[in-house]
C-alpha positions as CSV (number, residue, x, y, z in Angstrom):
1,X,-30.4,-21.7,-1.7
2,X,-29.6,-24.8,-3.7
3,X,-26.1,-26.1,-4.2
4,X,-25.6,-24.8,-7.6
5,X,-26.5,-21.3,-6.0
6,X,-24.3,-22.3,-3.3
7,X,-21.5,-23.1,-5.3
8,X,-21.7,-20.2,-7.8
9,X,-21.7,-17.9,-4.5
10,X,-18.3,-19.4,-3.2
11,X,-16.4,-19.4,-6.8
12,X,-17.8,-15.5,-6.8
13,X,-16.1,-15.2,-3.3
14,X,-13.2,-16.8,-4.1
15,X,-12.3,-14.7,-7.2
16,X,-13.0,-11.8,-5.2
17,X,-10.6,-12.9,-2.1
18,X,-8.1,-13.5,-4.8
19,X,-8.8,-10.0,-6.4
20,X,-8.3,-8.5,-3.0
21,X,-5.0,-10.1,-2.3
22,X,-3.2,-9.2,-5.1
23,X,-4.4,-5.5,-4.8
24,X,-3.4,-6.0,-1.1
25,X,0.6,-7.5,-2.7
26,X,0.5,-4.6,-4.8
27,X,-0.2,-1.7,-2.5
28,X,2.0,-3.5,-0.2
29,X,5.2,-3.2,-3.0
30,X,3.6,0.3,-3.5
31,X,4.1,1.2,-0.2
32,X,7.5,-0.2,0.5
33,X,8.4,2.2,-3.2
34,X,7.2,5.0,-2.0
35,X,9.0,4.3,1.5
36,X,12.2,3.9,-0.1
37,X,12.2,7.1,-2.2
38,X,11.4,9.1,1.3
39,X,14.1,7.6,2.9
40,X,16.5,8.5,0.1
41,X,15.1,11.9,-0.1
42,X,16.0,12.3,3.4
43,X,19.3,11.1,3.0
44,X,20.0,13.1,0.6
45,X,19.1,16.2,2.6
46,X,16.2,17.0,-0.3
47,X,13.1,17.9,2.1
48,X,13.1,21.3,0.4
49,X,11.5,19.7,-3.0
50,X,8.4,19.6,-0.6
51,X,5.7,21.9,1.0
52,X,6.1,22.2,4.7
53,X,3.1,20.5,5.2
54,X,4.0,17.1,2.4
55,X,7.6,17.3,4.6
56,X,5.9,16.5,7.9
57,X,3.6,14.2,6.6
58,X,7.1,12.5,4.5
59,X,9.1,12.7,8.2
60,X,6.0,11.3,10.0
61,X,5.9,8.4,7.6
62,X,8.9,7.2,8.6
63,X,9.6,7.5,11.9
64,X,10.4,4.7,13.9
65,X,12.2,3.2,11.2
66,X,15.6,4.7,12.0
């Protein structure tokens, strides 16, 4: 591999470690959103605007974060 190769290779990875991180940031804000909106669902008493089976999965999510 010559450094020209070389160097293309790690301005490639670079962009792509970049790319990554802010997908990671905004799943991340995503996550906390969506969070949130199940804890004020809860709150609010409203787990009967979801299937049994989305309401478990919703309680799950956040337990441990009482």
């Amino acid at each position: 591999m010559t450094n020209q190769e070389l160097w293309e290779t790690i301005k490639a990875l670079r962009a792509r470690i970049m790319g990554l991180e802010r997908e990671n940031r905004e799943l991340k804000e995503q996550n906390k959103r969506h969070r949130e909106a199940l804890k004020l669902i809860r709150e609010q008493g409203s787990w009967g605007l979801f299937t049994d089976k989305y309401a478990k999965i919703a309680h799950e999510a956040l337990e441990g974060e009482e």
